[in-house]
C-alpha positions in Angstrom: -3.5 15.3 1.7 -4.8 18.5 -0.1 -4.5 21.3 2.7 -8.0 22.6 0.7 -11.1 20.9 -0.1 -11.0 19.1 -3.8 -14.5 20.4 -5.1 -17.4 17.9 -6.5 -17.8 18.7 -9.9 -21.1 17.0 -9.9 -21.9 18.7 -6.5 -21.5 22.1 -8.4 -24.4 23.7 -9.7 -23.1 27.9 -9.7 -21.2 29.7 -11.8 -18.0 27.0 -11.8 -20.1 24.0 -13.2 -19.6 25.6 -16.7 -16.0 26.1 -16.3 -15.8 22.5 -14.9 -17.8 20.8 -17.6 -14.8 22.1 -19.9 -12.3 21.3 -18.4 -13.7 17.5 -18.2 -14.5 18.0 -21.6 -10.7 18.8 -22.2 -9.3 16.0 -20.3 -11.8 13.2 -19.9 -11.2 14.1 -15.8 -11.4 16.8 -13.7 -7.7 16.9 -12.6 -7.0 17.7 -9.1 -5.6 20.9 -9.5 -8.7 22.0 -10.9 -10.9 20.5 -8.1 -8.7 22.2 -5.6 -8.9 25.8 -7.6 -12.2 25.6 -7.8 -12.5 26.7 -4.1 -12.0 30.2 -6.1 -14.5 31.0 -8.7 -12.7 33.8 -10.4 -9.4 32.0 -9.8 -10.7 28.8 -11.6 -12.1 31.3 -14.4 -8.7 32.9 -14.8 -6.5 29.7 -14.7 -8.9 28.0 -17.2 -8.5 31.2 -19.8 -5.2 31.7 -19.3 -4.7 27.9 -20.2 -6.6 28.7 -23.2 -5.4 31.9 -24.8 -1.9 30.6 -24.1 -3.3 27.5 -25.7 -3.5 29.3 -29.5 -0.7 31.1 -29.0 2.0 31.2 -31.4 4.4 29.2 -29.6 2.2 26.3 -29.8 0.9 23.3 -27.1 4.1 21.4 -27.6 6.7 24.1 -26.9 4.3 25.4 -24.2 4.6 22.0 -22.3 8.1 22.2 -22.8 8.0 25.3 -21.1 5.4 24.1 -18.5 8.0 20.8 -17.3 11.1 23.2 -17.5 8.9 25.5 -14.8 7.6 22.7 -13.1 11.1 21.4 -12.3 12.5 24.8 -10.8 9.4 25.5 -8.8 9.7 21.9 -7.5 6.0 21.1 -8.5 5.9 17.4 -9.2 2.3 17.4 -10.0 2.8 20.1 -12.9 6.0 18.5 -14.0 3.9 14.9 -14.1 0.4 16.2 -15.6 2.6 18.4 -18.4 4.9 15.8 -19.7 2.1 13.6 -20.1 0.3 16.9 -22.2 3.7 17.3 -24.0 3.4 13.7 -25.3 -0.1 14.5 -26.3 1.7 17.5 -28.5 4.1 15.4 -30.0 6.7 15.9 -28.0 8.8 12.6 -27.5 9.9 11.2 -23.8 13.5 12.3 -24.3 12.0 15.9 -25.4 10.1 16.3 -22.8 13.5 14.9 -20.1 15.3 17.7 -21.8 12.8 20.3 -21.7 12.7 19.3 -17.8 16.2 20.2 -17.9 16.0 23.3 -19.8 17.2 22.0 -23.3 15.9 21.5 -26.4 18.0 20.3 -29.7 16.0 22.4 -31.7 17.5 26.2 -31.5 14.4 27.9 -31.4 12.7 26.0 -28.5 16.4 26.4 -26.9 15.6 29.6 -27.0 12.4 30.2 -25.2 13.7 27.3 -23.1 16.6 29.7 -22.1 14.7 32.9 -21.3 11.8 31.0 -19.8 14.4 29.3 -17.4 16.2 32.2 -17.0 12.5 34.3 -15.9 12.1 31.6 -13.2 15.8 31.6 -11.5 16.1 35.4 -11.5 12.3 35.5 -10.5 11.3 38.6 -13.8 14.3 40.2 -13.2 15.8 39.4 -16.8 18.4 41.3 -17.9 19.0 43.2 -21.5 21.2 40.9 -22.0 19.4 37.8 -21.8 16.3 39.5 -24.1 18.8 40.1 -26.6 19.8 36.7 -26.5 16.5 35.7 -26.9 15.8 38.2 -30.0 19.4 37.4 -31.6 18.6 33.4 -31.1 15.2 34.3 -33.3 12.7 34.9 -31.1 10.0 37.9 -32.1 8.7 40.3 -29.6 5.1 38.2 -29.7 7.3 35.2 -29.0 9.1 36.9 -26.3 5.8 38.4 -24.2 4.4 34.9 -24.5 7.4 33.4 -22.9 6.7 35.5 -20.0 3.0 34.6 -20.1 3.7 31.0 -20.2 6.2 31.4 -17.2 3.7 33.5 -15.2 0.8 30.6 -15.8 3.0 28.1 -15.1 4.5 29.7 -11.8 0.9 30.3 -10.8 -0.1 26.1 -11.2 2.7 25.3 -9.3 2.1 27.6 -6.2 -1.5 26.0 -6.4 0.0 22.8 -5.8 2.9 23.1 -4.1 1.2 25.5 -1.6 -1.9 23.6 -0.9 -0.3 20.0 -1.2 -2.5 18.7 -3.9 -2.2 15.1 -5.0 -0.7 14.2 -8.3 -3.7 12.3 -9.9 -1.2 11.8 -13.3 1.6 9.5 -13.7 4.6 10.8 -11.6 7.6 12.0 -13.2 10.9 12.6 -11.1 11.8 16.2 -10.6 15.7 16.7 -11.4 16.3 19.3 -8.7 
């Protein structure tokens, strides 16, 4: 049981019925995450921006669900972990892909990569070393590469408080966290 209210969408007539017309635009749905954000206009307006600016990034939607599930997994947010490898698929990504990605690994070297640092970001909470940005950069990344890592990670931390944190119900297919 969702320790907030799940917002109406077609109860909504302010400022958020925009924001939610996209987002059922986007998904066929309004997912319950959204419902339950949507207790916060200028929360919803900034989860729903960040999702798209991160979006048409330059990492792309499949690595950035990659990233998403390898979050998901170490925040212990099952609903992100099952709503993103269900997104992921949408990508491209394969199930085995997206099991890896859960686990922080990736066949391809570049999406090992941000895999690694994003990982990394989550388990020492931002407090990266040189080291481990040098990895990054000496495994390919670029510095645009790099800062959207970080963005990812920082969205991504911020869904899964949302859920975790008010108890929201997984309204996607559930996927087994590994940890």
């Amino acid at each position: 049981m969702s320790r907030v209210d799940l917002t109406n969408p077609d109860q909504i007539t302010d400022e958020r019925a925009e924001t939610l017309a996209q987002i059922k635009g986007a998904f066929g749905v309004v997912p319950n995450m959204f419902k339950a954000v949507a207790n916060s206009p200028a929360a919803l307006r900034s989860m729903w921006a960040q999702f798209g600016a991160l979006g048409g990034g330059t990492l792309g939607a499949k690595t950035g669900e990659m990233i998403a599930v390898a979050v998901a997994d170490r925040n212990r947010c099952d609903y992100c972990l099952s709503a993103h490898t269900m997104l992921g698929k949408k990508a491209g990504a394969t199930a085995e892909e997206m099991s890896s990605a859960q686990s922080g690994r990736s066949d391809d070297p570049h999406t090992a990569a941000v895999l690694t640092l994003a990982t990394a970001l989550v388990e020492k909470r931002g407090q990266v070393s040189d080291a481990d940005i040098t990895a990054a950069r000496e495994a390919g990344l670029s510095q645009e590469e790099i800062v959207e890592t970080v963005a990812h990670v920082a969205l991504n931390v911020f869904t899964n408080y949302i859920n975790v944190a008010l108890d929201v119900p997984v309204d996607f297919t559930r996927v087994s966290l590994t940890r």
